[in-house]
DRENVEX-228558 format. One record per residue: x, y negated, z negated of N, C-alpha, C in turn; residue in one letter; residue number from 0. Coordinates in steps of 0.001 Angstrom, whole numbers, plus 500000, padded with zeros to 6 digits. Each point is the difference from the previous one (the first is absolute). Example, Ala and Ser with C-alpha at 12.3 -4.5 7.8 and 13.67 -1.06 7.14 Angstrom:
<ronus>
RONU     n_u     n_v     n_w    ca_u    ca_v    ca_w     c_u     c_v     c_w  r    k
RONU  513190  505690  492200  499110  498810  500000  500900  498800  500000  A    0
RONU  499650  498950  500720  500820  498810  499940  499230  498910  499270  S    1
</ronus>
This chain:
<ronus>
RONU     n_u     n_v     n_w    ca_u    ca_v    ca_w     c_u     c_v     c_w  r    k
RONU  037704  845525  907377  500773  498816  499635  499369  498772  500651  X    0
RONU  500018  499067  499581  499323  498846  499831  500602  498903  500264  X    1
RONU  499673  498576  500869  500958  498557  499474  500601  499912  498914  X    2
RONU  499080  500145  499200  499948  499051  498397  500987  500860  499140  X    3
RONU  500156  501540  500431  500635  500560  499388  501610  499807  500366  X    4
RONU  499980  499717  501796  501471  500565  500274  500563  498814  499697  X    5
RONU  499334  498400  499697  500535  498712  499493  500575  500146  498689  X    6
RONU  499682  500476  498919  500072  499974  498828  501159  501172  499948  X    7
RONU  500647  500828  500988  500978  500605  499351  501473  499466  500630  X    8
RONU  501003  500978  500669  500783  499288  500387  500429  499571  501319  X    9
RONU  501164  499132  500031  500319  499995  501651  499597  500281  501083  X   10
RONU  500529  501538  499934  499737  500268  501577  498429  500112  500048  X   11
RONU  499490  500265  498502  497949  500262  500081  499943  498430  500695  X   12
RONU  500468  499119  499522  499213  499060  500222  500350  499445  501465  X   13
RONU  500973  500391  500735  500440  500055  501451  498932  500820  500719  X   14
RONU  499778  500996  499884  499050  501090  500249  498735  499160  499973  X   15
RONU  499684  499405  498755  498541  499389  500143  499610  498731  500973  X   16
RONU  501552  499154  500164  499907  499263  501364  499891  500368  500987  X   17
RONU  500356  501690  500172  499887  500116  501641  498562  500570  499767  X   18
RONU  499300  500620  499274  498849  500434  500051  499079  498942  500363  X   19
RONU  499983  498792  499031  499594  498718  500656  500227  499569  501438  X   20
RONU  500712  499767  500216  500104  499545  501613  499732  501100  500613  X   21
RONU  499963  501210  500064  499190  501179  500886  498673  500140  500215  X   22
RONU  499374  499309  498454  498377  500043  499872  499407  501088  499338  X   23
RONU  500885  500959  499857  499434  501270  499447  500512  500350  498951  X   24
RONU  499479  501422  499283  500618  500631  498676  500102  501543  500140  X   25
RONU  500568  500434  499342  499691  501522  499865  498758  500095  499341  X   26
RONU  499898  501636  500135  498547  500917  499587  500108  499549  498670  X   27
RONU  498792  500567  499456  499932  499612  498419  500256  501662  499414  X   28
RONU  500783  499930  499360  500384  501763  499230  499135  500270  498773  X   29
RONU  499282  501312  500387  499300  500410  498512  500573  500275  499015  X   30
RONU  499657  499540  498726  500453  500417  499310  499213  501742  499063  X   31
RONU  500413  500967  499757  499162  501313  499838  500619  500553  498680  X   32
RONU  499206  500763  499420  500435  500687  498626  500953  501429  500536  X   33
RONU  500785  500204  498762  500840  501204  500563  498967  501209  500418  X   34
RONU  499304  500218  499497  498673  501161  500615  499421  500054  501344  X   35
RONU  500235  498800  500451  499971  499686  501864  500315  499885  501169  X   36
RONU  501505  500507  499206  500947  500100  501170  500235  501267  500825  X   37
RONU  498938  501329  499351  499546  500486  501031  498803  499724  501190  X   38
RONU  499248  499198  499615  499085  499564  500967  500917  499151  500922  X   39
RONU  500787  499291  499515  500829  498758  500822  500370  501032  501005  X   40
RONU  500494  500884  499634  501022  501152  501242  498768  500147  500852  X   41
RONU  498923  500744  499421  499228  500459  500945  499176  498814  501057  X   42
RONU  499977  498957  499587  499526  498764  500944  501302  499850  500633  X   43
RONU  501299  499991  500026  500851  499308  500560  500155  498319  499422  X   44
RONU  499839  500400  498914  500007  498206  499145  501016  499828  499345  X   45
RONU  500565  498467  500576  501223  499731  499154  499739  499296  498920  X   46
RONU  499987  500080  499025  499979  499643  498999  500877  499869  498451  X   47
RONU  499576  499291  499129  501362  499810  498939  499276  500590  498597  X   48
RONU  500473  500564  499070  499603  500532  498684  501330  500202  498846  X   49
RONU  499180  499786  498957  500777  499640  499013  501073  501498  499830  X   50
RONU  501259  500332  500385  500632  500834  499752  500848  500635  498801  X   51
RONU  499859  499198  498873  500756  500151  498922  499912  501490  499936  X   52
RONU  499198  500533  499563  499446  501476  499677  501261  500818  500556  X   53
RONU  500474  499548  501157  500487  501154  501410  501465  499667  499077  X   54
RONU  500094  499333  499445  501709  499453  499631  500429  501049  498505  X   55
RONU  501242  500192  499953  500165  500672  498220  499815  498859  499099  X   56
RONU  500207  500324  499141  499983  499245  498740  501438  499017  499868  X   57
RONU  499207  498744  499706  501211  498991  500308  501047  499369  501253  X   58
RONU  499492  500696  501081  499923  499466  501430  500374  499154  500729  X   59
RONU  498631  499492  499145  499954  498734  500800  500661  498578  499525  X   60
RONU  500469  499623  500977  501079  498862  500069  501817  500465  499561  X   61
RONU  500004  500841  500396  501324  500635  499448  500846  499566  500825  X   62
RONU  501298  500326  499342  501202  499384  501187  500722  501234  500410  X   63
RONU  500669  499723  501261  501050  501180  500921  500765  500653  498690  X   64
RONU  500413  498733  498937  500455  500949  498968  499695  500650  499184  X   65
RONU  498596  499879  499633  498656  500210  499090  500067  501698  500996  X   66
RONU  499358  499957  500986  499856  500974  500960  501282  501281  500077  X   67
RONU  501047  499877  499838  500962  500534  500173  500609  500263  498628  X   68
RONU  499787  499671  498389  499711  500123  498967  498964  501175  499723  X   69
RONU  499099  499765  500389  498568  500695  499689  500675  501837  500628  X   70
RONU  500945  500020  500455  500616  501410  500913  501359  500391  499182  X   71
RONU  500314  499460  498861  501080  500033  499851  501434  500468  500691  X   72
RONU  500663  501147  499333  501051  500167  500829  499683  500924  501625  X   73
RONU  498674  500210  499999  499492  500226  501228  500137  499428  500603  X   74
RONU  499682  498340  500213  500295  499277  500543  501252  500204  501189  X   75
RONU  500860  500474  499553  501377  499909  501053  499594  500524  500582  X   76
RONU  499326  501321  499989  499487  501227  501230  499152  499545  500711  X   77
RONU  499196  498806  499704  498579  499706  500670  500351  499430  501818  X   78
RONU  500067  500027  501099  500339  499145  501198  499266  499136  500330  X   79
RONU  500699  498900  500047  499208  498831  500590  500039  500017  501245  X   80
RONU  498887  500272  500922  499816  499934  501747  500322  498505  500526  X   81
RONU  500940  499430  501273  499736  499151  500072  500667  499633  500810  X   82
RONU  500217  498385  501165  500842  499836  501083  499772  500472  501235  X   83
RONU  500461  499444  500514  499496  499637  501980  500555  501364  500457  X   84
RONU  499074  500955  499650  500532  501224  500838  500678  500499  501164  X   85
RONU  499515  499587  500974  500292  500101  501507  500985  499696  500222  X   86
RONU  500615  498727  499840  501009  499266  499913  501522  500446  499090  X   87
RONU  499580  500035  498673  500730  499976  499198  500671  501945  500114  X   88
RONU  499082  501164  499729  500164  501165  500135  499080  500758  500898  X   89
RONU  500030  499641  500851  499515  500740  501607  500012  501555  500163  X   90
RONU  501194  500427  499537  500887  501279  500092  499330  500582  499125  X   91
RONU  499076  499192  498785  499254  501265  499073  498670  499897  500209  X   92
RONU  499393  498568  500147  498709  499842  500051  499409  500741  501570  X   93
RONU  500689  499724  500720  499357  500394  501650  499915  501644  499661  X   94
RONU  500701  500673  500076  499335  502086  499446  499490  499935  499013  X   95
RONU  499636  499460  498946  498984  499780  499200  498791  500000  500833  X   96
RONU  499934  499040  500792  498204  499837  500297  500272  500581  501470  X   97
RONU  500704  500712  500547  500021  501091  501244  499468  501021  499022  X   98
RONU  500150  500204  498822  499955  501455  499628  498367  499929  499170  X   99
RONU  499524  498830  499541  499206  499877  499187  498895  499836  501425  X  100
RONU  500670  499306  500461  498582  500032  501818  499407  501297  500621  X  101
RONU  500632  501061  499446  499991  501707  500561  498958  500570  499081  X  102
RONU  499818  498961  498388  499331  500979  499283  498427  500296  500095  X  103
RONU  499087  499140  501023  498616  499876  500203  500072  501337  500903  X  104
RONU  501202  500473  501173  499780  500687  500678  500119  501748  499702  X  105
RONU  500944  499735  499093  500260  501339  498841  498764  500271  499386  X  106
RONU  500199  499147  499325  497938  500253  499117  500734  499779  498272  X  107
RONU  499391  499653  499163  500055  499613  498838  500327  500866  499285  X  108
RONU  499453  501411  500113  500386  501560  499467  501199  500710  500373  X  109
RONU  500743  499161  501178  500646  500981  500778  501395  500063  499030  X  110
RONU  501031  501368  500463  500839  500062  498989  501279  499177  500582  X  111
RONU  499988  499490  501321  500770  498713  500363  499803  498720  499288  X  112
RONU  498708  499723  499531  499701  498602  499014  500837  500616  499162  X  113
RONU  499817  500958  498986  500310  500091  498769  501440  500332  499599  X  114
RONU  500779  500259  501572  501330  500300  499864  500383  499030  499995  X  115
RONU  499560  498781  501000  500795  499155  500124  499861  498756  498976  X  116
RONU  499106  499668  499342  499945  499274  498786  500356  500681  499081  X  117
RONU  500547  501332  499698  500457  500249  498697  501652  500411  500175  X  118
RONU  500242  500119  501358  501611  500055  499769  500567  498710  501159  X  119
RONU  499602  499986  501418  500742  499476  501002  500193  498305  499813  X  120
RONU  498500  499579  499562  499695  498575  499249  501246  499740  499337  X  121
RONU  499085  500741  498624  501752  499536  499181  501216  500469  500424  X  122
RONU  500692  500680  500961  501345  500211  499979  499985  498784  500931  X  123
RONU  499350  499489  500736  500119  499038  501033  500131  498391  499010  X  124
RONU  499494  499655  498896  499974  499360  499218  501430  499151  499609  X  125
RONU  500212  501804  499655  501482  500185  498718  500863  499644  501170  X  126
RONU  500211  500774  501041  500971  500270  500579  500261  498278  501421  X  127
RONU  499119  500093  500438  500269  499127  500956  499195  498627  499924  X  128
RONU  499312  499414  499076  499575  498391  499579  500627  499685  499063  X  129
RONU  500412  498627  499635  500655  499578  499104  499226  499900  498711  X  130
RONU  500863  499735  499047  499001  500216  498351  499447  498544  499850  X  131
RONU  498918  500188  499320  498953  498880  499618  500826  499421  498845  X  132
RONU  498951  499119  499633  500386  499489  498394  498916  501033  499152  X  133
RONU  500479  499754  498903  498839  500328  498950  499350  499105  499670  X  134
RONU  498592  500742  499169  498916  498933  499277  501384  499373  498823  X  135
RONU  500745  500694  498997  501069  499293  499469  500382  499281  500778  X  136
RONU  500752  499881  500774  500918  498866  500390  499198  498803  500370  X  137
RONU  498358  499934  500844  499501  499181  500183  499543  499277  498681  X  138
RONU  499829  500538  498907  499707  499569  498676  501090  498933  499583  X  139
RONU  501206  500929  499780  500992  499355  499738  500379  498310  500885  X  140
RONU  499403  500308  501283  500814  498879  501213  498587  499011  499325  X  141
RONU  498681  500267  499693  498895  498789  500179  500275  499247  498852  X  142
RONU  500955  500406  499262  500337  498392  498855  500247  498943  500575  X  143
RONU  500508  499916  501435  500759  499107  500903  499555  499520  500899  X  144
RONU  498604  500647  500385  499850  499411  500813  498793  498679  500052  X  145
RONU  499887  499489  501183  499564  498746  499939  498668  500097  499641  X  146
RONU  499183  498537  499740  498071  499846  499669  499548  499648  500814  X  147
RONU  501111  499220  501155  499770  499608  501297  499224  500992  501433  X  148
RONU  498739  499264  499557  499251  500639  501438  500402  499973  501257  X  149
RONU  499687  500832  500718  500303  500078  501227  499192  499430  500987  X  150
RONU  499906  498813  500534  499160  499125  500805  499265  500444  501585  X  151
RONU  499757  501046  499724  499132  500949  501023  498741  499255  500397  X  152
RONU  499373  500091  501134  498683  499907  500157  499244  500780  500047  X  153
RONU  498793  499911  499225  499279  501057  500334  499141  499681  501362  X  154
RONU  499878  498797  500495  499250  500131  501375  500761  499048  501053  X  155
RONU  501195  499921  500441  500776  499425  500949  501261  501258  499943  X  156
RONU  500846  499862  501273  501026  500723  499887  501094  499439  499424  X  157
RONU  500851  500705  499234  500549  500151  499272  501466  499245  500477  X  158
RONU  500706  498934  499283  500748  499257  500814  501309  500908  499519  X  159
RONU  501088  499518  501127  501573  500776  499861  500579  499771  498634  X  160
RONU  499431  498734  499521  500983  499548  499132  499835  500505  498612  X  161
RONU  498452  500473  499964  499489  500938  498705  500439  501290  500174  X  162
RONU  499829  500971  500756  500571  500866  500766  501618  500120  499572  X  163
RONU  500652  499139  500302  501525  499944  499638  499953  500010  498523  X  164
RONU  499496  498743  499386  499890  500304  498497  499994  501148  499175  X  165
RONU  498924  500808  501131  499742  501391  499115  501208  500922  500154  X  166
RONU  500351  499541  500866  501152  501229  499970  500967  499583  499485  X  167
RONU  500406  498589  499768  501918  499427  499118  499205  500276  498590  X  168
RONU  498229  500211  499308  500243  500080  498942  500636  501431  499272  X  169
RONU  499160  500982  501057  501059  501246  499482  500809  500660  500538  X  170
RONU  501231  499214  500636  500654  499956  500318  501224  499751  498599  X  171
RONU  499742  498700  499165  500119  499520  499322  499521  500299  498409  X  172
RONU  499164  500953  500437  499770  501158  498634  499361  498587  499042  X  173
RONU  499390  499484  500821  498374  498959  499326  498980  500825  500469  X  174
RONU  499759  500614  500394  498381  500994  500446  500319  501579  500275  X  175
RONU  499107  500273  500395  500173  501634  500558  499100  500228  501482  X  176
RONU  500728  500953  500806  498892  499841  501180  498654  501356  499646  X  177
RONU  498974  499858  500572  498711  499847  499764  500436  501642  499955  X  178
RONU  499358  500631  498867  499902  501456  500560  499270  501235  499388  X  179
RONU  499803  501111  499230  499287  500627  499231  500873  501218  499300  X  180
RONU  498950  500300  499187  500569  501115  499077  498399  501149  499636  X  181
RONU  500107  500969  500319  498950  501117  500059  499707  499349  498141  X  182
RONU  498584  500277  499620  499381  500076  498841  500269  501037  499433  X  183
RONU  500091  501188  500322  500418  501034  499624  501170  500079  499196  X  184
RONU  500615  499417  500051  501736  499777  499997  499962  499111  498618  X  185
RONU  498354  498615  499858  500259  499454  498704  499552  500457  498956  X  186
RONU  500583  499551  498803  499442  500506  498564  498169  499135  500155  X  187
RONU  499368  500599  499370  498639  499114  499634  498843  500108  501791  X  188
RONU  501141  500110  501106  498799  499721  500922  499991  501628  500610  X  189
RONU  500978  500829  499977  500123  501427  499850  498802  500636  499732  X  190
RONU  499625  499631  499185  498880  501040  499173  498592  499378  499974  X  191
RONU  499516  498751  500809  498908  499794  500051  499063  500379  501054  X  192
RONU  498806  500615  500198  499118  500418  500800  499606  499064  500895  X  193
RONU  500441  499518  500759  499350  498784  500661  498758  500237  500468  X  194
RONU  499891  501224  500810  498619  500413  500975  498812  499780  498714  X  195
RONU  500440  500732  499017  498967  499948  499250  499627  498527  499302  X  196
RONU  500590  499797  499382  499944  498301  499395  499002  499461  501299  X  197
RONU  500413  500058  501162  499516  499097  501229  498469  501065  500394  X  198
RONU  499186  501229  499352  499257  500387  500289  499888  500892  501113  X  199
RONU  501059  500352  500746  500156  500409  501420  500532  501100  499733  X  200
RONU  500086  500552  498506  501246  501345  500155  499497  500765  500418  X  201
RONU  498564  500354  500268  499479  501676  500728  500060  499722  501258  X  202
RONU  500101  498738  500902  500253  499550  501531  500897  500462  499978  X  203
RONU  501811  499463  499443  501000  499829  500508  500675  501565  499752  X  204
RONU  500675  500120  501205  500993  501106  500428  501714  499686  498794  X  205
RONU  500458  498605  500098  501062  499576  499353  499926  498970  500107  X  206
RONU  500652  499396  498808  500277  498792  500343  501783  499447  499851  X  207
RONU  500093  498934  501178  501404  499817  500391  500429  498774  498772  X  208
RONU  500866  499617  499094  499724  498650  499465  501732  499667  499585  X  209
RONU  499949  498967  500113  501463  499212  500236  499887  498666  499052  X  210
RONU  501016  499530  499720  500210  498625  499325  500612  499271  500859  X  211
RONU  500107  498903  500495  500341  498756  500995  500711  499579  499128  X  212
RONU  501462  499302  500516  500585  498831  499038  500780  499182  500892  X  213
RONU  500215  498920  499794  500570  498827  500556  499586  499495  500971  X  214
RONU  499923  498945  500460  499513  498919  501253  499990  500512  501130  X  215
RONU  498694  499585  500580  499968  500460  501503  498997  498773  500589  X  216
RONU  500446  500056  501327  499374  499000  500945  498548  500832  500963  X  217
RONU  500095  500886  499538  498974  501482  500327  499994  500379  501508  X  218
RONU  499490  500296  500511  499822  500879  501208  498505  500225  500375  X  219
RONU  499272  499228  501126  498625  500535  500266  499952  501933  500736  X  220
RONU  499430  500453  498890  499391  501296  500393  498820  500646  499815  X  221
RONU  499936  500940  500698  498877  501229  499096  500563  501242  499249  X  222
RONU  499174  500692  499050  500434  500845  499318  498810  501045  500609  X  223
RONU  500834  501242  499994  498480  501199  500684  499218  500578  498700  X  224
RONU  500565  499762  498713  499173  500446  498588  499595  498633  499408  X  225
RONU  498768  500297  499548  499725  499237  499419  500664  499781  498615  X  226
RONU  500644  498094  499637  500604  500007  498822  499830  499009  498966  X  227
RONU  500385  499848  499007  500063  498948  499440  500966  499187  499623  X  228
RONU  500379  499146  499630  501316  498698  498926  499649  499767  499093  X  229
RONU  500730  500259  499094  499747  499643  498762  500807  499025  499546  X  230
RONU  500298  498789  499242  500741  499096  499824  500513  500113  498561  X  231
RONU  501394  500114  499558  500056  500021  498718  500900  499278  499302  X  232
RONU  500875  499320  500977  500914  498581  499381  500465  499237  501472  X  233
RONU  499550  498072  499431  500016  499282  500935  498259  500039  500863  X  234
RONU  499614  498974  501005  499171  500135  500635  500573  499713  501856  X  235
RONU  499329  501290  500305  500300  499878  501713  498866  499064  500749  X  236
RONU  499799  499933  501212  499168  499745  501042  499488  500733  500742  X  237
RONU  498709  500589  500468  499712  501075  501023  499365  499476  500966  X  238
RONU  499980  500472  500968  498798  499679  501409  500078  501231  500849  X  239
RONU  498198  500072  499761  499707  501814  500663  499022  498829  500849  X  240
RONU  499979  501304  501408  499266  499809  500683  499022  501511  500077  X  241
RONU  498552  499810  499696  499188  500861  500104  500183  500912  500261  X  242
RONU  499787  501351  499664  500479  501211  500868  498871  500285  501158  X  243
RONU  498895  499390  499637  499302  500255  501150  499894  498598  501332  X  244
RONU  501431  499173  500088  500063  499191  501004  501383  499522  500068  X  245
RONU  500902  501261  499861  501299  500706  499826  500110  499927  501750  X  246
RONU  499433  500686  500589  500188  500129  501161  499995  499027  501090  X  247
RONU  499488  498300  498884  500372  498611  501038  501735  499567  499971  X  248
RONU  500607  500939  498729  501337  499592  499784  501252  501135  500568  X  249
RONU  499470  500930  500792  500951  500800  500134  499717  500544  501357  X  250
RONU  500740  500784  500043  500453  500299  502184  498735  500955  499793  X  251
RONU  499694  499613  501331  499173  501263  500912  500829  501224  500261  X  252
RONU  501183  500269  499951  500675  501186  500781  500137  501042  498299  X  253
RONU  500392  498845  498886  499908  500485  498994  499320  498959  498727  X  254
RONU  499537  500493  499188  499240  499806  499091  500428  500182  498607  X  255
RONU  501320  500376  499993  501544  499668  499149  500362  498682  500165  X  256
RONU  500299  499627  501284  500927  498943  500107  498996  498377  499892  X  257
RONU  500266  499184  499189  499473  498873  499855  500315  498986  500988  X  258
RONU  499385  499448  500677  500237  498979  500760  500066  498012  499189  X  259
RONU  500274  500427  499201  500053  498796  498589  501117  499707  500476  X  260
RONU  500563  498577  499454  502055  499845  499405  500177  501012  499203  X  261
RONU  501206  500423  500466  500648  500863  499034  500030  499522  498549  X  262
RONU  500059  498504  500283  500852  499446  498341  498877  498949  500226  X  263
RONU  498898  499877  498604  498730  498938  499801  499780  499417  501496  X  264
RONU  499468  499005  499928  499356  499518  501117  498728  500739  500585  X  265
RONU  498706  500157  499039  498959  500400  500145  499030  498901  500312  X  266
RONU  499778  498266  499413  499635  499091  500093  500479  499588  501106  X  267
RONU  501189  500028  500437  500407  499152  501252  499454  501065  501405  X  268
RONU  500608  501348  500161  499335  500959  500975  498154  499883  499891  X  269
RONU  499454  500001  499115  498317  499783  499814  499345  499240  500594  X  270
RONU  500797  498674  500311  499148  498780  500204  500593  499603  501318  X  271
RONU  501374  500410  500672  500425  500116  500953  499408  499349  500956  X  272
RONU  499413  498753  500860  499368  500214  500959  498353  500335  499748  X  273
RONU  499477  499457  498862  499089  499882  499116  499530  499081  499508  X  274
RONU  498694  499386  500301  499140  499028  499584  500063  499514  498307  X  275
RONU  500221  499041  499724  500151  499736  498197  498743  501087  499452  X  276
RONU  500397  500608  498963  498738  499929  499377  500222  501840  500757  X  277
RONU  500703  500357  500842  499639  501679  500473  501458  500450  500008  X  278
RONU  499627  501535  499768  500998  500792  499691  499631  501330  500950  X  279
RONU  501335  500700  499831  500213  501341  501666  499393  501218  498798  X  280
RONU  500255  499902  498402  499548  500883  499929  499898  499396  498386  X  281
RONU  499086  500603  499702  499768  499658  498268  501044  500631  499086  X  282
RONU  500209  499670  499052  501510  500597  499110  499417  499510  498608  X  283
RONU  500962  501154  498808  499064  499160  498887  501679  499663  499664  X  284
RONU  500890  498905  498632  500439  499722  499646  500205  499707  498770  X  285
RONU  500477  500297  499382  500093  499961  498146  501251  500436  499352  X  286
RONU  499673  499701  498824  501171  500087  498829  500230  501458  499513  X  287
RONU  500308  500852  499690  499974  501136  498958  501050  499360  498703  X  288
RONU  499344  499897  499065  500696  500051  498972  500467  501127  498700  X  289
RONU  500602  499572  498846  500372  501165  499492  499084  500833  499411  X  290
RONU  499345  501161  500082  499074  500980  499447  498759  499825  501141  X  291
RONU  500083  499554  501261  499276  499790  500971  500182  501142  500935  X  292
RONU  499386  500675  500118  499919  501093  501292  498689  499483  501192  X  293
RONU  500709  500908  501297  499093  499260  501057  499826  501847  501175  X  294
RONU  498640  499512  500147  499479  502082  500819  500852  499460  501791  X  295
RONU  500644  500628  500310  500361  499695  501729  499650  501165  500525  X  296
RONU  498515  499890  500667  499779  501341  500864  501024  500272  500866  X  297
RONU  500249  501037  500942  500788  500687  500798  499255  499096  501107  X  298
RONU  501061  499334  500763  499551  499347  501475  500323  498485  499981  X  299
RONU  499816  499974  498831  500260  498623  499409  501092  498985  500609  X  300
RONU  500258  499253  500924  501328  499494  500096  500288  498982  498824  X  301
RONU  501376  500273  499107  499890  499323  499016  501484  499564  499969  X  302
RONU  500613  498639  499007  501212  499791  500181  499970  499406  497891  X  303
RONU  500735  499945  499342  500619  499809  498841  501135  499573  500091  X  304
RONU  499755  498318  499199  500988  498869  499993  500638  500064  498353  X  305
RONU  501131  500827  499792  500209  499432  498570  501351  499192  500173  X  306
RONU  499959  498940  499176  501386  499435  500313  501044  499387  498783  X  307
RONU  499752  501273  499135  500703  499515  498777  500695  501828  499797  X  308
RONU  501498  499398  499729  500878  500737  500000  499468  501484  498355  X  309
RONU  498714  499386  499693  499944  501214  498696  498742  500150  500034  X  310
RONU  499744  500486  501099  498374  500599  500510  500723  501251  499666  X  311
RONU  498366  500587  499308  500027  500949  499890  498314  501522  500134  X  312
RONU  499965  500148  500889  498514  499970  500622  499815  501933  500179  X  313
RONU  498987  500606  500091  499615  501441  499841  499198  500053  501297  X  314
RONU  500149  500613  500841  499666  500747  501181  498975  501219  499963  X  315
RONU  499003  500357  500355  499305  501597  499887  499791  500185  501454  X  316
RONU  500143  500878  500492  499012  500781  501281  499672  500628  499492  X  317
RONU  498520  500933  500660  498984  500610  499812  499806  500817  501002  X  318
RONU  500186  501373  499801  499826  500890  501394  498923  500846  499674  X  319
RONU  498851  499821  500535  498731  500371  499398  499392  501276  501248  X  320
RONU  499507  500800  499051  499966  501205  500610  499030  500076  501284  X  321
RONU  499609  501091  500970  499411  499413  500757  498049  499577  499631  X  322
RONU  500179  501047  498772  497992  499587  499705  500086  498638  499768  X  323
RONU  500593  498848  499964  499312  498467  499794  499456  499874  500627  X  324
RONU  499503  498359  499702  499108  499428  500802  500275  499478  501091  X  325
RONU  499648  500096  501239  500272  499205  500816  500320  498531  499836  X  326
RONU  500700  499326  500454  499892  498360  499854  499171  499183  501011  X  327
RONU  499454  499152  499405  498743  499338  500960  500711  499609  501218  X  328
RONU  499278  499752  500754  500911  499730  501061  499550  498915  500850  X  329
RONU  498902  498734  499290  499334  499204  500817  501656  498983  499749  X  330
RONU  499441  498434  500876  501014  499555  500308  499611  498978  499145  X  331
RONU  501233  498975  499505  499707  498787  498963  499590  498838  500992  X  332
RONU  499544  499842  501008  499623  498813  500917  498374  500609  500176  X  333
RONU  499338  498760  499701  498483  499779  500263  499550  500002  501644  X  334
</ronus>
């Protein structure tokens, strides 16, 4: 992403392009690569963007929550929409969830404790003691209503209270939905597509994990341990990855999970911190994904995704690739 570009679109781009100005600097420049390259991208550790239509069903792209939830018909009601401040909100289901899911590296992947407990204890724990979701229906039904009004996030300052509050009186107020997912598996049209293969990687990959994103988020700086991709398929988000191979200027020494970023944007303001015009703590690239736009995020990657329109609607993949790959390069992005 560019001056000239982030002037010519809207608002907050063009807020963004003032502070880039007065900092002195820009983000990386993002390759652009054919879908046939996004196995090399994995194997360099390259972030990069490629034309994704291919990865989408037929008619896809640009669809609406109701378009989406249509396309499933009376399935639809059965489908769950994931979503909401876990910890907080249902503690009592989410906390033995990930006590029990934290046990499964030590069991082993084969063991008949994995397979008991995701095929009965999971779901009785589901049914029995978390509260019920919405459906992909009902979210269909609720997005006639809701607002066009963006959500005034930054993608590189922290994130003020008063946007923050916004986001929450809008669905509160059943104008938005909070940010959350729905397994691919689960939709009509994205069910049945091969991703590994389409993406060239199917004799690498072990499985692949893949989800649909919907509604506004102010994102979260992290890493992912599989390598993945985004695919964009209604509305356009904001991304900013930081290299996977200079991942380790943004996150703790004790762990290599935990990001030492703002929780909430403020990548431009932490960067330059105490920083000469013109220098930055760590290079970051920054850009648009738009609709039928997919982008490669190696594993290591610290990365955060700004969408701020209440009818995003965006496709997720991980990639759990067996152990014969390739190693990932491992030189560093500083000269």
């Amino acid at each position: 992403m560019q001056w000239e570009e982030l002037e010519h679109a809207s608002t907050q781009d063009r807020q963004d392009s003032s502070l880039y100005r007065a900092k002195g600097i820009l983000p990386l420049r993002l390759n652009n690569i054919g879908l046939e390259h996004v196995a090399a991208a994995f194997q360099r550790s390259e972030v990069a963007k490629f034309d994704a239509r291919r990865l989408l069903p037929p008619g896809a792209l640009n669809i609406t929550l109701l378009q989406l939830s249509n396309m499933n018909g009376a399935g639809a009601r059965s489908v769950p929409y994931n979503s909401g401040a876990l910890f907080s909100d249902v503690a009592r289901c989410h906390t033995p969830l990930l006590n029990l899911i934290q046990k499964f590296p030590r069991w082993g992947p084969q063991s008949e404790l994995v397979a008991w407990t995701t095929r009965v204890m999971i779901p009785w724990m589901l049914d029995q003691e978390c509260p019920p979701v919405r459906s992909l229906s009902q979210v269909g039904e609720a997005s006639v209503n809701f607002s066009h009004e963006e959500m005034r996030w930054s993608s590189l300052h922290r994130h003020t209270t008063a946007t923050n509050e916004k986001y929450r009186t809008s669905h509160k107020e059943n104008r938005s939905i909070q940010t959350g997912a729905i397994s691919a598996r689960r939709l009509a049209g994205f069910k049945n597509i091969d991703f590994a293969t389409l993406l060239g990687i199917g004799e690498l990959v072990e499985h692949v994990h893949a989800f649909v994103r919907l509604g506004p988020t102010g994102g979260l700086y992290h890493n992912d341990m599989f390598d993945n991709i985004i695919v964009q398929v209604s509305t356009t988000i904001d991304v900013v990855v930081v290299p996977a191979n200079c991942s380790h200027l943004v996150t703790s020494e004790s762990s290599r999970a935990t990001t030492i970023l703002p929780s909430k944007g403020g990548i431009l303001e932490w960067a330059t911190q105490g920083m000469r015009r013109g220098q930055s703590k760590v290079p970051f690239y920054h850009f648009k994904l738009r609709p039928g736009e997919g982008v490669v995020l190696p594993s290591g990657a610290v990365h955060n995704v700004f969408a701020r329109s209440p009818h995003r609607i965006g496709l997720r993949e991980e990639h759990i690739f067996s152990p014969a790959r390739s190693a990932h390069m491992d030189n560093c992005c500083f000269d």
